[in-house]
N, C-alpha and C positions, 0 to 999 in steps of 0.2 A: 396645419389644421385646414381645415374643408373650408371653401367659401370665402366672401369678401370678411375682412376685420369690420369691427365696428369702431368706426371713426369718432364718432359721438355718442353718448346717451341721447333717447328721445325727451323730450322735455317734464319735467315730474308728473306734469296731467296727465300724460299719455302714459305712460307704464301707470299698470291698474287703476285707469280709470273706470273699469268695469269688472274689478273683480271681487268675489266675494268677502264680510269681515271675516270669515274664518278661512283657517286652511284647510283645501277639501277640491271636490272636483266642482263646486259650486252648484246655483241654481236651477243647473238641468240637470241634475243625476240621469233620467233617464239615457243621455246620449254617452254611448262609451265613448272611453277617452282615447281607445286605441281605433277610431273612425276607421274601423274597413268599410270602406264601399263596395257593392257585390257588383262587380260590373260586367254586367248582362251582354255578353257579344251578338253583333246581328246577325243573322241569318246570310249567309253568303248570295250571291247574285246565281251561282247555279242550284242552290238549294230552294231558291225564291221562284225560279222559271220551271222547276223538276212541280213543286205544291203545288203552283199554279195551273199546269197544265192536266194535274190528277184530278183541280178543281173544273176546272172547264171540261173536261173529262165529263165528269159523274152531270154538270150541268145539264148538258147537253145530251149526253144517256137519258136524266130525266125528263127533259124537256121532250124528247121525241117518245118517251112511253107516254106519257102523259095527254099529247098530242092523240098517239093510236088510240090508249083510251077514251080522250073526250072523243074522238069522233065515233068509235062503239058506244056511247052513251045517248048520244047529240045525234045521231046518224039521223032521228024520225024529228027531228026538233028545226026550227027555221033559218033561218042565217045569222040574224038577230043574238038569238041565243048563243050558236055557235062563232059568231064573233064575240063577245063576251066570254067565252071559257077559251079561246082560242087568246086573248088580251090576257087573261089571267094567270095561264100557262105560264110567260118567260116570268113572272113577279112571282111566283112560287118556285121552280126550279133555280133560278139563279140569282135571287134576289131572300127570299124568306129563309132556304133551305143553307147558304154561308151564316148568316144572321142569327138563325135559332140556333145552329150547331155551336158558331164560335158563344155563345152567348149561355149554352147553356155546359158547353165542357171549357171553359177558362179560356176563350183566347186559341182553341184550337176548330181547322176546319181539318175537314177530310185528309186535304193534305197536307198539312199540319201534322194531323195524327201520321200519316205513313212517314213522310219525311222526318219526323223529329224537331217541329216550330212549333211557337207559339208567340204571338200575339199578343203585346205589354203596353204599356200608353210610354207616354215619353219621357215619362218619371219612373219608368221601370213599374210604376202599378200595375193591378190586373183590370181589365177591359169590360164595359159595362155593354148595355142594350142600347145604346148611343155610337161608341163606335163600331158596332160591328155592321149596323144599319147604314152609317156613311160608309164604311172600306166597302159594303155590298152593292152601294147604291152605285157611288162612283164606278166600281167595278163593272157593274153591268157596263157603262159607256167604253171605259178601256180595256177591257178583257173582251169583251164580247164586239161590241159593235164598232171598235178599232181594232179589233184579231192584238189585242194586246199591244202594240204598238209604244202607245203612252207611258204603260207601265212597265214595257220592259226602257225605256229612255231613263225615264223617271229614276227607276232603282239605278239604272249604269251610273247617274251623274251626282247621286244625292250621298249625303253621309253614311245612313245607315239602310241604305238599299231600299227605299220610302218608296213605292208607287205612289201615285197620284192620293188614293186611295186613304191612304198612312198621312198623307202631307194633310190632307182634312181633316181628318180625325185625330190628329195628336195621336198617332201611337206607329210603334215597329215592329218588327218582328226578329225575334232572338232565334238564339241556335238553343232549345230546350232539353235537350242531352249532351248539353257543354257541361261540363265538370268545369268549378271554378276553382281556381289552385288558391289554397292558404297560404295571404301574405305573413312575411316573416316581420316579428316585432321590432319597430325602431330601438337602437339602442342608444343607453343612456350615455352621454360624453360623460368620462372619468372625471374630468376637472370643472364638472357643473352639476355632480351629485349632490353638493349641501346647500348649493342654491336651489334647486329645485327643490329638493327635499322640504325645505323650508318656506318656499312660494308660498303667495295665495294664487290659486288660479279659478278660475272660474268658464262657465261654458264657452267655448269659441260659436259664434251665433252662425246663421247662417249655410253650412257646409266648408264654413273655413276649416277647421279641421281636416275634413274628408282631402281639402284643396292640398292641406298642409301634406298631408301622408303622400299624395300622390305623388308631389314633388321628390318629397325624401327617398321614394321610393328610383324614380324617374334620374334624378339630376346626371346621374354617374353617364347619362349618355347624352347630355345636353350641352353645347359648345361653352365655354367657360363665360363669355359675358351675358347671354339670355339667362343663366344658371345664375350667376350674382346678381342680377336685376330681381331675379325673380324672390330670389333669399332676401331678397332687403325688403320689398313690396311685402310678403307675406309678414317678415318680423316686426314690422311696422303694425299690418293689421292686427295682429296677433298681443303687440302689445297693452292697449288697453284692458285686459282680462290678465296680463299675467302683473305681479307685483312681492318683491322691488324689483327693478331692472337689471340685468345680468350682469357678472361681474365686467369692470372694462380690459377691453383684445377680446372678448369672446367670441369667435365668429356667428354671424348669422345660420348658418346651419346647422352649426351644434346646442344654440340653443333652440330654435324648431326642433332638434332631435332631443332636447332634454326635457321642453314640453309634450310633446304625444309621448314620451316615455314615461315621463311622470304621472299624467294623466291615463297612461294604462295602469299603471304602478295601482294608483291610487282607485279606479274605479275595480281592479283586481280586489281588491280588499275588500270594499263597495259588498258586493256580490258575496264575497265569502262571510260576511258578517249578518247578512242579509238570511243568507243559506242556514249558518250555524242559528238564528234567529228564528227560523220557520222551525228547526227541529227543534227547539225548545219548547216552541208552544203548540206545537202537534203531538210532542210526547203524552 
């Protein structure tokens, strides 16, 4: 069997010490039990430098029509004036016009749109009238008046290709015509179907779940003692919510795989009962 044996039961407090009195998926129905996370990939370091420069591109187009124009406007006007519309210029071309664009199409700018990015905070949400004013603002210093410098370093050395820009603002930039592949459902270990069956379980809080899946998903390529440190750390956390405790030899990873199994099992039902529920009283 997969994974460390369980040498011990945890002590009776810890198995369900948080889980619900009935059997069920417990007090958070809304979170599925089969925790897919949609994990948003970032925008690569040539697709970052390709937007960028369509952005400073059309900047800088505007900035210099903008220019021609004030001065056929300004031409009879004094200096005064026209250093004032002349001030104004770079704060509407390169500043207002990434701002109002990402702010008003979701997260994307110009080139954004050609490229295929978009612009997410770093909870994977969508992007409000806050960050798009810091990634602009900061931008004007590293894109423009470092010729980009900063922010090409920036993306080279950071996790998810962050300019300067992104490190302020809490947010990144995804690949927005990435297709995310559907993870395949944990399965149930044969010799832990009538204990689970019969569990109480209750929510896993926090993203432990999310954490849980990821592993199960992950372990098969992780060297064998990170892989069992990490099966014990989780089934530890994971104990308080589940109850009673697994049968004993059951490995730590069969049972993580017979909790998010069961817990899809069960929020599977959830749903359908739910469903079969609304057509009765819509009839």
């Amino acid at each position: 069997m997969a994974g460390a044996p369980i040498p011990i039961e945890p002590p009776p407090t810890v198995w369900g010490a948080g889980a619900s009195a009935t059997v069920g998926v417990g007090r958070d129905d809304l979170v599925s039990g089969e925790a897919v996370a949609l994990a948003l990939p970032p925008g690569g370091l040539g697709y970052r430098i390709l937007s960028g420069m369509i952005d400073v591109a059309l900047g800088v187009a505007l900035w210099l029509f903008l220019w021609w124009l004030s001065y056929k406007v300004t031409g009879d006007l004094n200096d005064a004036w026209r250093g004032t519309f002349n001030t104004l210029l770079p704060i509407i071309s390169v500043i207002a016009l990434p701002t109002i664009t990402e702010t008003l199409i979701g997260g994307k700018t110009v080139g954004h749109l050609v490229i295929g990015l978009r612009t997410v905070r770093d909870d994977a949400g969508p992007t409000g009238f806050r960050h798009s004013l810091t990634r602009a603002l900061v931008g004007f210093i590293e894109m423009y008046a470092c010729l980009g410098l900063p922010a090409l370093i920036s993306a080279a050395i950071s996790r998810k290709n962050k300019r300067l820009g992104d490190l302020l603002a809490g947010t990144y930039v995804i690949r927005d015509r990435h297709r995310i592949e559907e993870q395949h459902p944990i399965e149930m270990p044969a010799g832990l179907v009538s204990w689970a069956v019969a569990a109480d379980m209750a929510a896993l809080p926090g993203g432990l779940a999310v954490i849980i899946r990821q592993f199960l998903n992950d372990r098969h390529g992780m060297n064998p003692e990170p892989r069992s440190a990490a099966a014990r750390r989780l089934i530890f956390d994971a104990a308080p919510f589940v109850a009673p405790a697994p049968p004993p030899g059951a490995s730590f990873e069969d049972v993580l795989s017979a909790i998010m199994s069961e817990r899809r099992r069960r929020d599977t039902e959830r749903l359908e009962r739910e469903a079969r529920l609304r057509e009765r009283v819509l009839r």
